[in-house]
Backbone as a ProteinNet text record, in pm:
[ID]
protein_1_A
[PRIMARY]
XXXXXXXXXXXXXXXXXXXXXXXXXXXXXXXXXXXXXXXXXXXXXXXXXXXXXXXXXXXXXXXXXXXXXXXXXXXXXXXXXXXXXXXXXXXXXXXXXXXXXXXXXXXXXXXXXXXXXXXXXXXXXXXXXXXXXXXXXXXXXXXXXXXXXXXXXXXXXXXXXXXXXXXXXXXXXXXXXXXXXXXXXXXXXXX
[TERTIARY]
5882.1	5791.3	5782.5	5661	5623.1	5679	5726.6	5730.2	5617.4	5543.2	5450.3	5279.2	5211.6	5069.3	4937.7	4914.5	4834.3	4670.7	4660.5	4504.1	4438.7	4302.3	4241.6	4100.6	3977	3934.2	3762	3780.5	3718.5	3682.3	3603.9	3609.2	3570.7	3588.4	3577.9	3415.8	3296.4	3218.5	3188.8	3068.8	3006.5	3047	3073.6	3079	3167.4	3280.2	3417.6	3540.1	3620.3	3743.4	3865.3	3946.8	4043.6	4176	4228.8	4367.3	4501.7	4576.8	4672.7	4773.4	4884	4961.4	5052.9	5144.1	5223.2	5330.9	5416.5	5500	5428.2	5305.2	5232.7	5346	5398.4	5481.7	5404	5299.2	5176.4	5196.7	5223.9	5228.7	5098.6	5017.7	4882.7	4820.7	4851.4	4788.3	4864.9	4961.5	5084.4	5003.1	5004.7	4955.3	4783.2	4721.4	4575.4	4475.6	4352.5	4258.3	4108.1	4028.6	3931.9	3824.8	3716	3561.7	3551.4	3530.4	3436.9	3284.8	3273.6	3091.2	3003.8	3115.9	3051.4	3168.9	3107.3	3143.4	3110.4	3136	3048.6	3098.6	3076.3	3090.3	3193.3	3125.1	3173	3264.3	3296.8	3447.2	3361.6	3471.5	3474.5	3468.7	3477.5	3495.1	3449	3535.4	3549.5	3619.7	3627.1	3726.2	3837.1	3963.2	4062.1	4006.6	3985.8	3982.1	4101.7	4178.3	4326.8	4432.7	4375.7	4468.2	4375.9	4423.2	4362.8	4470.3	4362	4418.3	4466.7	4517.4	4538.7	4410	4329	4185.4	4084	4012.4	3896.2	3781.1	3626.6	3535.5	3490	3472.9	3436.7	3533.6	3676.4	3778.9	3744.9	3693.9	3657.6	3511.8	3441.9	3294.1	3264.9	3275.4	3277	3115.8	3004.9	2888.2	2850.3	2936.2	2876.4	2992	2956.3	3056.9	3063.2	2930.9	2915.8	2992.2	3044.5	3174.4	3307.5	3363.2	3471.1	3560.8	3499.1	3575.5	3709.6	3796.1	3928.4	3838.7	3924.7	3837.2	3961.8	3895.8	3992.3	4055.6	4129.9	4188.8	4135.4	4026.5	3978.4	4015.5	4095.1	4146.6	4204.7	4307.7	4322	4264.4	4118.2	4003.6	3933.6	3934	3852.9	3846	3968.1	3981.2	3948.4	3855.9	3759.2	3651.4	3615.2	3441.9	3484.7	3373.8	3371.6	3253.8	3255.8	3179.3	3214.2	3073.1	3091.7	3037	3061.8	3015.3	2959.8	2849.6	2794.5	2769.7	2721.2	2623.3	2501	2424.3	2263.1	2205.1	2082.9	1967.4	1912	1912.6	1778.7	1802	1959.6	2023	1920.6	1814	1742.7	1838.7	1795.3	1875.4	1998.3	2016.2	2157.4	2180.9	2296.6	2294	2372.8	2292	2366.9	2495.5	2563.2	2696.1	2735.4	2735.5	2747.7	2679	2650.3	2597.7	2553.5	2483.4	2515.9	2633.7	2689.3	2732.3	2670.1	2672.5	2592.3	2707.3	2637.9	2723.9	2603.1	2682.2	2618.7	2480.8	2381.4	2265	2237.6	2147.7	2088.9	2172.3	2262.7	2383.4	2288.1	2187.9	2124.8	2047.6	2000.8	1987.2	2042.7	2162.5	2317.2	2354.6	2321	2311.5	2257.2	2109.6	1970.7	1983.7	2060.6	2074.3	2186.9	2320.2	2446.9	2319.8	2281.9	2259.2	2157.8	2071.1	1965.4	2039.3	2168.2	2214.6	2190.6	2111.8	2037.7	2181.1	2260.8	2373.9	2517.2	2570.3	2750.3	2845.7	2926.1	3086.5	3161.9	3126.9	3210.6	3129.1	2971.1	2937	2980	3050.3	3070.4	3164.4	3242.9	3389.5	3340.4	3427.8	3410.7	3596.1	3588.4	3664.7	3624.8	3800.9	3791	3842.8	3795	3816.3	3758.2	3804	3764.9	3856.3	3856.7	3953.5	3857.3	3907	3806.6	3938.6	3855.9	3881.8	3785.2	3856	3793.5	3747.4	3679.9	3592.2	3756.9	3714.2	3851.2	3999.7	4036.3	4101.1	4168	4034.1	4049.2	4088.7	4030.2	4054.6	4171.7	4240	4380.7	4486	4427.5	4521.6	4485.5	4396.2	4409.7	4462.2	4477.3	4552.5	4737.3	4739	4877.7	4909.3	4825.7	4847.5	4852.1	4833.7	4827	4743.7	4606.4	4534.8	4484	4413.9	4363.1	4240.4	4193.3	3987.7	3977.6	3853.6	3805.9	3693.4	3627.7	3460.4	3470.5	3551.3	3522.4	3497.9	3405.7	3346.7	3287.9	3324	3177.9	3221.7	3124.2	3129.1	3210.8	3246.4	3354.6	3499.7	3523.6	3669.8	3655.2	3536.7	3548	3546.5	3465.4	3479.4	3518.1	3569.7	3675.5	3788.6	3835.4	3976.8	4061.8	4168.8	4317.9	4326.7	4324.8	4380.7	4508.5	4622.3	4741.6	4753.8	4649.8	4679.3	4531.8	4470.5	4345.7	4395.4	4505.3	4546.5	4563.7	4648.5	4698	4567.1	4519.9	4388.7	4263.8	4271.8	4219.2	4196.1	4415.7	4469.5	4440.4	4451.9	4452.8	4328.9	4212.9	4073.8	4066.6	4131.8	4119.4	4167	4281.7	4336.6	4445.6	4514.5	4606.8	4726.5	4750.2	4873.6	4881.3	4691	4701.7	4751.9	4765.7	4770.9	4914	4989.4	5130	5155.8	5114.2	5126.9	5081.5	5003.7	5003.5	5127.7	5209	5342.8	5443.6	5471.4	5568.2	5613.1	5724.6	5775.8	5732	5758.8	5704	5844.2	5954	6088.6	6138.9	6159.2	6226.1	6369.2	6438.4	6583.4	6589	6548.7	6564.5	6472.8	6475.5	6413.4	6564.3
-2824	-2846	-2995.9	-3040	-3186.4	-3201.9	-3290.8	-3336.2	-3379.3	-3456.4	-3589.8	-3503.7	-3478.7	-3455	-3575.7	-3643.2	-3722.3	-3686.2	-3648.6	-3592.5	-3511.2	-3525.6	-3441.2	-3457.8	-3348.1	-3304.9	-3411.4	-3481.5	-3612.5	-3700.3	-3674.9	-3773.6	-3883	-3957.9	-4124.5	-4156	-4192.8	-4245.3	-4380.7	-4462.5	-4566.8	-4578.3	-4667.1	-4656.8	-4603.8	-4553.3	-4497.4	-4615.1	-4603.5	-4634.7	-4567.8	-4633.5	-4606.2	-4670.4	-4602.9	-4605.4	-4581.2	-4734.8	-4654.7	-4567.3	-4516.4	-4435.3	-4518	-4474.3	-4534.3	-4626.1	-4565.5	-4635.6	-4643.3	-4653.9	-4691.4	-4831.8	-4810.2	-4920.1	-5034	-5033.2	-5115.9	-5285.1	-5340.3	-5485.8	-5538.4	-5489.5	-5543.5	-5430.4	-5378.6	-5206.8	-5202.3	-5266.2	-5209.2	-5226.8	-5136	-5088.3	-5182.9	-5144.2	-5198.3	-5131.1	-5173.8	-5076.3	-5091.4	-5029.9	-5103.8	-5014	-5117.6	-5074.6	-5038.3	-4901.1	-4845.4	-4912.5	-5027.5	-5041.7	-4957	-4895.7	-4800.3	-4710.5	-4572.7	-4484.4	-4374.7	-4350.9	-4220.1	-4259.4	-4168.2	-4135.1	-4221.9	-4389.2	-4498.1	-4554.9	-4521.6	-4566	-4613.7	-4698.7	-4722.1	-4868.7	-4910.3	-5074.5	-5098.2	-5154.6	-5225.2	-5314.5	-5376.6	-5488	-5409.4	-5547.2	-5527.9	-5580.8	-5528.1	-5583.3	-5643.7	-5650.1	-5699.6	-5765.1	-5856.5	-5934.7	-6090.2	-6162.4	-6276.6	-6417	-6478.4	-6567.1	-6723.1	-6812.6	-6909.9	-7038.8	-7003.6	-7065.3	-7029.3	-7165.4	-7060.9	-7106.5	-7058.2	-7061.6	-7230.6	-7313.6	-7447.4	-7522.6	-7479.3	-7490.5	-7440.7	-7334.1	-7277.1	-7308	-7320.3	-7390.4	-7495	-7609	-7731.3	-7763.5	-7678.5	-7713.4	-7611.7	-7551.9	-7454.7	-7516.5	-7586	-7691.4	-7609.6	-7552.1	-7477.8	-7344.8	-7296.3	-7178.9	-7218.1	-7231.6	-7232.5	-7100.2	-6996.4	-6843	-6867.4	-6803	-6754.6	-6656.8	-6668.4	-6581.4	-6512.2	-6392.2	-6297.5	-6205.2	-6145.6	-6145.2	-5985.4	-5967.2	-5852.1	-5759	-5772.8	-5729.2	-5779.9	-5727	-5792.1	-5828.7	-5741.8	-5771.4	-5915.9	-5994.6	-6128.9	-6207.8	-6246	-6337.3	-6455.1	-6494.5	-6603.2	-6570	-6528.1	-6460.6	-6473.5	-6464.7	-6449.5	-6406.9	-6292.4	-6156.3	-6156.3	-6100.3	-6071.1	-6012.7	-5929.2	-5839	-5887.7	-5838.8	-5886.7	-5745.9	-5827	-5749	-5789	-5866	-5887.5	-5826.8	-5748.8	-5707.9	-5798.6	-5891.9	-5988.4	-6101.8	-6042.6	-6125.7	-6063.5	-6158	-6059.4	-5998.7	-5886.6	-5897.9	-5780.6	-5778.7	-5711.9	-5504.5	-5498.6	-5364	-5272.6	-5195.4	-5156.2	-5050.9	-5064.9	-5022.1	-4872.1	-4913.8	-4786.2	-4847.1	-4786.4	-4873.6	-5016.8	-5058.6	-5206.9	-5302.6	-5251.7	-5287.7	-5315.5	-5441.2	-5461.5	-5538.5	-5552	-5636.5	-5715.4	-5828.5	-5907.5	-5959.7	-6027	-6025.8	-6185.3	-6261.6	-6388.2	-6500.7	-6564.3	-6630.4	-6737.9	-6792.1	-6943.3	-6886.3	-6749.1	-6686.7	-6718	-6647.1	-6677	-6786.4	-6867.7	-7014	-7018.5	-7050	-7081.9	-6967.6	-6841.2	-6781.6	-6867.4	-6899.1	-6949.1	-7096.4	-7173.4	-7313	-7297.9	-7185.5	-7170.8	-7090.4	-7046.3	-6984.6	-6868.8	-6806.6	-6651.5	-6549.5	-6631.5	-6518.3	-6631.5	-6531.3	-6590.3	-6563.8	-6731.2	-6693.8	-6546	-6536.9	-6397.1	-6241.8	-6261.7	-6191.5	-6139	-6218.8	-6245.3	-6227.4	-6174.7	-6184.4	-6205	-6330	-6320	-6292.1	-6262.1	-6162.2	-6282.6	-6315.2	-6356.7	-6237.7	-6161.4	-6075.9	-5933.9	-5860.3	-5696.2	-5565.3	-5477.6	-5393.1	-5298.4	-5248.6	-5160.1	-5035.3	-4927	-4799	-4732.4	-4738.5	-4691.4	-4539.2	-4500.4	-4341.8	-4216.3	-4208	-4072.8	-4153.3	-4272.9	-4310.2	-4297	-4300.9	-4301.8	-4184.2	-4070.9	-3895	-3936	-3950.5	-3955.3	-3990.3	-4121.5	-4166.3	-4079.3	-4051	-3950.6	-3818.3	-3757.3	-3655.8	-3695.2	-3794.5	-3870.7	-3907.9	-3919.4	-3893.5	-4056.4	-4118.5	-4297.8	-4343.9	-4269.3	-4323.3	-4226.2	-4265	-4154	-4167.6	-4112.7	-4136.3	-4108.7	-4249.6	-4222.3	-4232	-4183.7	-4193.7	-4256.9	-4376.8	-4418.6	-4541.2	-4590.6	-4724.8	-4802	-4844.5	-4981.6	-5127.6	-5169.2	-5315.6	-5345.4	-5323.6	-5370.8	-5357.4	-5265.9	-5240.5	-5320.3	-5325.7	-5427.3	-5599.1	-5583.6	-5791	-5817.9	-5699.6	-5822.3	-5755.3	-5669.4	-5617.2	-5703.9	-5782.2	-5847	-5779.5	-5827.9	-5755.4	-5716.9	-5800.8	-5705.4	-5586.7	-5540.6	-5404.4	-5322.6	-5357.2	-5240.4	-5191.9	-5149.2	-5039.1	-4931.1	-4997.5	-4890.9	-4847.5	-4936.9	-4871.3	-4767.6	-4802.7	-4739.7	-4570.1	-4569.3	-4462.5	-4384.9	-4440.7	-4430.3	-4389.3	-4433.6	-4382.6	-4237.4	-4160.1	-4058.7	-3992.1	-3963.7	-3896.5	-3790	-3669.6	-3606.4	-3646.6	-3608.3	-3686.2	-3784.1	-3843.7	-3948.2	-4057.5	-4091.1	-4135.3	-4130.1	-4009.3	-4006.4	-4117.4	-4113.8	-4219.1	-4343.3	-4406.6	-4535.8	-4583.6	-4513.3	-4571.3	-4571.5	-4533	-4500.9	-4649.6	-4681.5	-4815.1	-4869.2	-4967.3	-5042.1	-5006	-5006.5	-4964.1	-4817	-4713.7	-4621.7	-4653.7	-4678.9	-4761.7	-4812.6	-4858.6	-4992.8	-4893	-4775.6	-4727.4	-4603.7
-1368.7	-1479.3	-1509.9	-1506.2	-1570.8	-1704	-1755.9	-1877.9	-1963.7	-1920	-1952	-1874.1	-1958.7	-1916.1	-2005.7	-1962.6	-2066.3	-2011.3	-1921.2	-1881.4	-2034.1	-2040.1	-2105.6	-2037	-2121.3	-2043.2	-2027	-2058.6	-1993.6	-1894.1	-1795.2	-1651.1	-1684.1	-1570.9	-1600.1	-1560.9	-1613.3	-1611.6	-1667.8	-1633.3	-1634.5	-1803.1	-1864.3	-1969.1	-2092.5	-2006.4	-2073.9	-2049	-2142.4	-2082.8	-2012.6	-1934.3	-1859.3	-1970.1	-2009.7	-2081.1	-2004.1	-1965.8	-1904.9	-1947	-1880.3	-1973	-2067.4	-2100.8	-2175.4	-2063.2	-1965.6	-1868.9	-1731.1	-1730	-1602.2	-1530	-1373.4	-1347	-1308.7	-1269.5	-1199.7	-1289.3	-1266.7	-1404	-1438.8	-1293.4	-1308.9	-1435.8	-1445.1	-1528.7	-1672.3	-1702.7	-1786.9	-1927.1	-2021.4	-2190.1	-2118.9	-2059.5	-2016.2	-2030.4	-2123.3	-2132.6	-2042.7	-2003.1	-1819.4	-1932.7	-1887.6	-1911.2	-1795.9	-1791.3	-1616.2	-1649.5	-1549.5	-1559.4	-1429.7	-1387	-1234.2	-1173.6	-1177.8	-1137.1	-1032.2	-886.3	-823.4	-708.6	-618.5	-506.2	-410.4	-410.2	-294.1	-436.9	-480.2	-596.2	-751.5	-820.3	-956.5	-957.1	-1010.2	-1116.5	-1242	-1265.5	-1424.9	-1429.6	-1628.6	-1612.7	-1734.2	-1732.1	-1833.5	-1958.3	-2022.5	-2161.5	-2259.2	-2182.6	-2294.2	-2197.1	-2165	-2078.9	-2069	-2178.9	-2158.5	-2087.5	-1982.4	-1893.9	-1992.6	-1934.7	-2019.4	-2010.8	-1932.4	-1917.4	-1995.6	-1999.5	-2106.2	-2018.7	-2067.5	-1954.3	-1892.3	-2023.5	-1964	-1866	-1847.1	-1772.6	-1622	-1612.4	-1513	-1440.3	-1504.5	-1423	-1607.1	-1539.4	-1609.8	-1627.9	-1596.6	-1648.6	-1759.3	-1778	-1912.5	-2037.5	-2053.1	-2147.7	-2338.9	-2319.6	-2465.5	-2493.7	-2345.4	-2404.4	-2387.8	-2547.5	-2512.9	-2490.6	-2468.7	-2480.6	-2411.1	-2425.5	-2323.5	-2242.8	-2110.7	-1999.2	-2004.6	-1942.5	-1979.2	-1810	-1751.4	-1622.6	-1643.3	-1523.4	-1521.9	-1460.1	-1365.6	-1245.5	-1127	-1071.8	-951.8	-785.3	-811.9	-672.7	-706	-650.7	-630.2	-751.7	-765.9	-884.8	-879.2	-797.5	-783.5	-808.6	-849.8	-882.6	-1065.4	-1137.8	-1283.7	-1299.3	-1432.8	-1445.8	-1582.2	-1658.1	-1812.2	-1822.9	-1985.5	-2079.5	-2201.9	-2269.7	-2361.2	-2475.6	-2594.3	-2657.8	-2724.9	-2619.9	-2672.3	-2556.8	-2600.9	-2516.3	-2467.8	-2530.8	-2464.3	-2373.4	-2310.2	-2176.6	-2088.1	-2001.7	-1896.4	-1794.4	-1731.5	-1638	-1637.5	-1753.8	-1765.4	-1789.7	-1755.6	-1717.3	-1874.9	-1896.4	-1986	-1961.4	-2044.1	-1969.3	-2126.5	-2180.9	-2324.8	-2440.5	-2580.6	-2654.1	-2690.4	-2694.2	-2720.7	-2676.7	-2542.6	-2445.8	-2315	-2261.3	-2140.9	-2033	-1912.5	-1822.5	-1753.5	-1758.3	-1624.3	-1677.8	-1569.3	-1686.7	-1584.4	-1615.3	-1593.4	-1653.3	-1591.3	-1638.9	-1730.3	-1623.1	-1695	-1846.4	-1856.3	-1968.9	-2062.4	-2022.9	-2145	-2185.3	-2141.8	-2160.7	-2234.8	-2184.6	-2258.5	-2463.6	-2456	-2575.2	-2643.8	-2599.9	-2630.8	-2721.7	-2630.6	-2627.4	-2795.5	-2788.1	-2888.5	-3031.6	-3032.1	-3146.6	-3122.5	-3044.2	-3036.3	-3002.3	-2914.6	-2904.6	-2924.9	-3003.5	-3012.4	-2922.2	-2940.5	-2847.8	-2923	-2962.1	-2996.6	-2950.9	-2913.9	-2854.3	-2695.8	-2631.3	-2486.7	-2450.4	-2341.3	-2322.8	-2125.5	-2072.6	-1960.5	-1888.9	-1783.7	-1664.7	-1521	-1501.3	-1361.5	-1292.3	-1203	-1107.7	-1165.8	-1097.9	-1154.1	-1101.5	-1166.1	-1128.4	-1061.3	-892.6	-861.9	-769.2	-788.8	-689	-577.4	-471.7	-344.1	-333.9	-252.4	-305.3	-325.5	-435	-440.1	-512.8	-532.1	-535.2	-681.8	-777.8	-936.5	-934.5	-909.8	-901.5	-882.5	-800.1	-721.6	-824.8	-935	-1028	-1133.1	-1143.4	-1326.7	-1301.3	-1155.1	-1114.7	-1157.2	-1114	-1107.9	-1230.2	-1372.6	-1473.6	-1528.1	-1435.7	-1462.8	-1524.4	-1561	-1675.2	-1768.8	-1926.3	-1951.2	-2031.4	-2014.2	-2010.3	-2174.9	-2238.6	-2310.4	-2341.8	-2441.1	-2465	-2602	-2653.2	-2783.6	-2711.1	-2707.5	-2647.2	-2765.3	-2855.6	-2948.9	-2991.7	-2948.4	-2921.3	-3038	-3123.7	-3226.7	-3142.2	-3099.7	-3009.7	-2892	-2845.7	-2728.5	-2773.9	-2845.1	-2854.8	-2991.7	-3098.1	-3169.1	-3208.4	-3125.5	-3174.3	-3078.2	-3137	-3037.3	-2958.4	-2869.1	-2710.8	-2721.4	-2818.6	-2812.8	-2893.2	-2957.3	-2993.1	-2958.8	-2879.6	-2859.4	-2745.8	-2690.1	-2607.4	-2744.9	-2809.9	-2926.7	-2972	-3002.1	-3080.9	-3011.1	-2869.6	-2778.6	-2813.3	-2813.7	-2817.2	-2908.8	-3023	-3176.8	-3224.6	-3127.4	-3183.8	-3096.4	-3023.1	-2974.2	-3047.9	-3189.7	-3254.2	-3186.2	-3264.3	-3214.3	-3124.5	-3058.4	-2976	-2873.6	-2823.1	-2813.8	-2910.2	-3083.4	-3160.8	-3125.1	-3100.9	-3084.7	-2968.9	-2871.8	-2729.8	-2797.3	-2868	-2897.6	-2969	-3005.8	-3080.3	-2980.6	-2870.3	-2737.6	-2738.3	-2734.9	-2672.8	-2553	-2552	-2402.1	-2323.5	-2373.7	-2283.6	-2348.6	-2302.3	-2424.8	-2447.1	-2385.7	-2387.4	-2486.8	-2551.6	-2660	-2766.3	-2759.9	-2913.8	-2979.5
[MASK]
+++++++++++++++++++++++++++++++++++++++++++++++++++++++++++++++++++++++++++++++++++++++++++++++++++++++++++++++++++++++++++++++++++++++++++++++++++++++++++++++++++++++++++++++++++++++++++++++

């Protein structure tokens, strides 16, 4: 008999989050919450939302001098690439991902909005790399009980809750005994 079941009855689509478990061993994964921006058949990707790098964006490409955001570590696939999430419509270009959540979009856009006041550094969160799964692979981990799917997605939890507690809060907005798993220690030893 299992001890530990954290599955419920939720699949992972475009637009949900991936919650890891509570003792996921992965370091890249550990208390980590992933925007799925794509889900089906040839695999998944998304980013981490709660893992910010010690760079911020004008650090990283020195001609966009007007964000100073922290970039944030999206994953461990191609952490040379940089990829963001927004919440203005009127980024051309861009994909909507759940409510008033978008990805990606016409970078010189985002600019041209940043530069005009039309959109805020606090609208934006950018991601060096991305977290992705190969066809079958995600199935494989939510079987394995390593993550656990949610449908509370709004741009308030995504761009202004602290990254050190929107795992908890992740949790916490699912209610019942997920609420119980957001209080779990990071070691149980030491509780």
């Amino acid at each position: 008999m299992e001890f530990f079941k954290y599955r419920n009855k939720l699949k992972p689509e475009k637009g949900r989050l991936l919650i890891s478990e509570p003792f996921l061993p992965d370091p890249n994964f550990e208390r980590t919450v992933v925007l799925l921006c794509e889900h089906n058949d040839e695999g998944s990707f998304g980013f981490v939302l709660n893992k910010p790098s010690i760079l911020k964006v004008n650090e990283v490409m020195e001609d966009i001098a007007s964000f100073e955001n922290i970039v944030y570590v999206g994953g461990p696939v191609q952490q040379d690439t940089l990829h963001f999430i927004h919440r203005n419509a009127s980024v051309s270009n861009a994909v909507e991902i759940a409510g008033n959540v978008y990805w990606g979009g016409d970078f010189e856009n985002l600019i041209v909005l940043n530069d005009t006041k039309q959109i805020s550094a606090n609208d934006v969160r950018f991601f060096l790399g991305y977290s992705g799964w190969g066809p079958g692979q995600l199935d494989t981990e939510l079987e394995q009980d390593s993550w656990i799917v949610c449908d509370f997605v709004t741009d308030q939890l995504l761009f202004e809750t602290d990254p050190q507690i929107m795992w908890r809060k992740a949790l916490e907005s699912m209610g019942g005994r997920f609420s119980v798993y957001s209080n779990y220690p990071v070691d149980p030893r030491l509780n």
